[in-house]
C-alpha positions, -999 to +999 in steps of 0.1 A: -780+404+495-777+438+518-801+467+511-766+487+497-775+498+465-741+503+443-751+531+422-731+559+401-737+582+434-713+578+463-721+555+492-717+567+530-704+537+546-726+529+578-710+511+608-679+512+594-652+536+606-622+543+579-593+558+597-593+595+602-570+626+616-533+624+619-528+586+610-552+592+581-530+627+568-498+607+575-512+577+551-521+601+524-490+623+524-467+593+521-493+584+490-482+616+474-446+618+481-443+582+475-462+588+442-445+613+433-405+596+438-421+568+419-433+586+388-404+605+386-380+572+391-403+550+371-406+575+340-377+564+322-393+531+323-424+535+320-414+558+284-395+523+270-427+500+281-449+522+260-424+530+232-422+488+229-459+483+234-462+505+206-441+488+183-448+456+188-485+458+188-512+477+173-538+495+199-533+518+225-505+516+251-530+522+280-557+500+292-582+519+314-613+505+332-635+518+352-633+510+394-650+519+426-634+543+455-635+559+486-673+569+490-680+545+461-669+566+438-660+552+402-625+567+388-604+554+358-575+526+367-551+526+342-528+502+333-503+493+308-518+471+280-513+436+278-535+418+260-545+419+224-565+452+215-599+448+223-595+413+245-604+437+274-634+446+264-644+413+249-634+403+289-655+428+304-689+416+281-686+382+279-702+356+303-710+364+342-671+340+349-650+354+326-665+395+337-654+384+376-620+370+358-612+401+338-624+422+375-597+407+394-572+403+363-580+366+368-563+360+334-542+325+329-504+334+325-503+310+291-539+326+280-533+333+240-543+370+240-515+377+263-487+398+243-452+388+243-448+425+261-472+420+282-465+382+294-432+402+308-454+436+324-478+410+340-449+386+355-434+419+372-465+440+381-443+467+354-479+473+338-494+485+370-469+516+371-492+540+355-515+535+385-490+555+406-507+585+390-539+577+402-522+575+437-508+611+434-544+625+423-567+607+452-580+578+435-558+555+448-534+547+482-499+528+481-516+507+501-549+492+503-580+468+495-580+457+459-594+479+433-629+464+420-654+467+400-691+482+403-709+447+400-684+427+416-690+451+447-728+449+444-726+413+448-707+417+481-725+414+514-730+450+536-705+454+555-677+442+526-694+468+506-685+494+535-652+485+537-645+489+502-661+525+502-645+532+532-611+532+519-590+539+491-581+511+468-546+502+471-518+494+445-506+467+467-522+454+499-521+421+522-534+407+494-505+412+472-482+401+498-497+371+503-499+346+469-516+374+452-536+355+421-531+323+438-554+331+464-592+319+461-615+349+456-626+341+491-594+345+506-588+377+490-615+388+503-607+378+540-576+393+537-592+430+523-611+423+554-582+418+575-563+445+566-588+471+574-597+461+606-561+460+615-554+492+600-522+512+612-500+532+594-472+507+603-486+483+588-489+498+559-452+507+559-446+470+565-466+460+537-445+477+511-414+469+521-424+432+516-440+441+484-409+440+460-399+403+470-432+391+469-440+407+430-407+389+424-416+356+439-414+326+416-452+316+405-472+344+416-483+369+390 
């Protein structure tokens, strides 16, 4: 492994260039008034996912979790809850599989511990809504790499550790666009690789429009 330490201090990527000036203030202020449409469209339903969360399952309506940022920066992803309260956490502390599983919400669409509510959140990406705030604060882009862990980075080589500092994690990405979950952890990786080495804000435009059919594509979750 790479001499880049992941540690609760934030990591200067080295040899790795993020995008910067006007293409990099045109990227973020389509986060925030992208962000901001969405919240204010999704609210409505978002309100009904947590009022039935609530009533048809005891726990909190929000699952939060702890992932790495721009700089390396840890901030709090939140989600919509799905599984039974506490599953999460039992995810997060069980063996070194099942922690990389829960990392890339590698969790089998007929797993038990899946609600009824969330079978139907997780089949539609619905339980990722809430993360649209943490595009409109800075934790997060529209688009992106994927959101991960602190040691699921640290087991990265250097430069993949650079890239994902570099950047903002994204709420979808080339990665969502292409067989999401039914990608290899390999190929999801390549194509997080991909994406930032071919980096316009084009792209990115691209990427989003295709983003709704693929979420809705039959076997992908």
């Amino acid at each position: 492994m790479g001499s880049l330490r992941m540690t609760a201090a934030a990591v200067q990527p080295a040899g790795v260039h993020a995008p910067h000036g006007l293409p990099a203030m045109a990227k973020r202020l389509v986060d925030i008034v992208g962000a901001s449409i969405g919240l204010v469209v999704a609210l409505p339903t978002m309100a009904v996912i947590a009022a039935i969360i609530r009533l048809t399952s005891t726990g909190p309506v929000l699952f939060v979790h702890r992932r790495v940022g721009r700089g390396g920066h840890e901030f709090p992803m939140v989600k919509f809850r799905t599984l039974d309260p506490g599953t999460d956490d039992h995810l997060m502390h069980d063996d070194h599989r099942e922690h990389f599983e829960a990392a890339d919400f590698k969790v089998r669409p007929d797993d038990p511990r899946i609600t009824r509510v969330g079978r139907v959140l997780r089949r539609t990406s619905l339980d990722e809504l809430p993360q649209l705030w943490n595009v409109l604060v800075g934790h997060m882009s529209l688009v992106g790499i994927r959101p991960v862990v602190r040691d699921q980075l640290a087991t990265r080589p250097d430069h993949h550790q650079q890239i994902y500092c570099a950047m903002r994690p994204g709420l979808t990405g080339l990665w969502q666009i292409n067989g999401r979950s039914q990608r290899l952890p390999i190929e999801r990786l390549e194509l997080d690789e991909r994406w930032f080495a071919q980096w316009s804000f084009w792209g990115d435009m691209a990427i989003l429009l295709r983003t709704p059919l693929a979420v809705l594509r039959p076997g992908t979750h």
